[in-house]
Each structure stands twice: as C-alpha cells, then as structure tokens.
C-alpha positions in Angstrom: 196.7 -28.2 -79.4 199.3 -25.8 -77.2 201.1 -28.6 -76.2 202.2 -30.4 -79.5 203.9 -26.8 -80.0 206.0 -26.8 -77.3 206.8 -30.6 -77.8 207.8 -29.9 -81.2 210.0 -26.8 -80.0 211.7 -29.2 -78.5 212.7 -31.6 -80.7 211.5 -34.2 -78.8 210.3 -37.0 -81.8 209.5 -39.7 -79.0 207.5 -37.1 -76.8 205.6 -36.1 -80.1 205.3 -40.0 -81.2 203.5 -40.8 -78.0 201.3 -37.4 -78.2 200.3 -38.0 -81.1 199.1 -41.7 -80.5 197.2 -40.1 -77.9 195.3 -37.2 -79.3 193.9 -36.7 -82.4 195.4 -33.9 -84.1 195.5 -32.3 -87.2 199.3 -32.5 -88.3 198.8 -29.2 -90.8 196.8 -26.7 -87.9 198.7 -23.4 -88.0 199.0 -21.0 -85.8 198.2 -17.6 -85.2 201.0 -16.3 -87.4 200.0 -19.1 -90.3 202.7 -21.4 -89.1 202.2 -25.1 -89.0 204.6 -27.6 -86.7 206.5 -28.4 -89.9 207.2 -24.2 -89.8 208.4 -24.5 -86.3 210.6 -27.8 -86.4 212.2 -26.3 -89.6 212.8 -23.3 -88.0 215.1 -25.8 -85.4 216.5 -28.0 -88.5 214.9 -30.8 -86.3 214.9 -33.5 -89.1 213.6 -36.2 -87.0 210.4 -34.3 -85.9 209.9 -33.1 -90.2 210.6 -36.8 -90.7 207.9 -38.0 -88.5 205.8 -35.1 -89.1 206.0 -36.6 -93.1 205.5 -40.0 -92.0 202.3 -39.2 -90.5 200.7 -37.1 -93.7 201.9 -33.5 -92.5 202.5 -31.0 -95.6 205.9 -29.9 -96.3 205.3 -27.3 -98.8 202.6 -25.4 -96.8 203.0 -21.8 -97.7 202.7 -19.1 -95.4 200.9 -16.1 -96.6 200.1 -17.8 -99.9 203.7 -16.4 -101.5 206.4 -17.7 -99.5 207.7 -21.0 -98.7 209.0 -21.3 -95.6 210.8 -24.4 -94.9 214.1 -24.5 -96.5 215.3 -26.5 -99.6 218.2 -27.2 -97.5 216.0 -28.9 -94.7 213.4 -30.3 -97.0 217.0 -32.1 -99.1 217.8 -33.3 -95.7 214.4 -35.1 -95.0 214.2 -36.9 -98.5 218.1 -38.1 -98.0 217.1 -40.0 -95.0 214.1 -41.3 -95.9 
C-alpha cells in the first residue's frame, strides 16, 4: 500500500480517486507509527482527500495510541461544513 501514502501526501484527490478504483485497499491501514491516510491528509489540512477519504467509509476518529485523537476539530468542522 506505499503508494496511496505518497498519493495522499500529496493531496492529489483525483490521483487517489483513480488508485483507489484500481486497487483494493483498506482505507483505515495504519502505518508503522499507528497512523492511517486520514492521520496524514490532516496533518496537510487536505480537505478534499479527508472528504473523499469519508465518502469512501474511512474512519475519522481513529485514535492513535488508544488516548489521543489526532485529527483536528478544526479539520474534522471543515469536512462536515462541505459536505
């Protein structure tokens, strides 16, 4: 799954839309460090990659390391205002 990572670091929506339709993928993987893709485009504030991410099924509230919840309540406002 390396490349959806990098795609996502990117902030590239249509290059994930089109990786996604072509792989199957699990949308809530983490990675070594217990970060999922919605960890890493949050980290960005890419709001269009969390939207899609959302669209697809991906968790918004996944908690790294069981205690802390990484993305932001600022970022996670922003999704549900444009949705």
């Amino acid at each position: 799954m390396g490349d959806v990572w990098w795609i996502v670091k990117s902030g590239d929506v249509d290059d994930l839309k089109e990786y996604v339709d072509k792989n199957k993928i699990d949308l809530n993987a983490t990675n070594e460090q217990g970060r999922s893709l919605a960890h890493v485009a949050a980290d960005y504030n890419f709001v269009d990659i969390l939207t899609y991410l959302h669209s697809k099924g991906a968790k918004m509230d996944v908690r790294k390391n069981k205690s802390f919840l990484f993305i932001s309540l600022f970022t996670f406002f922003k999704i549900f205002c444009l949705i």
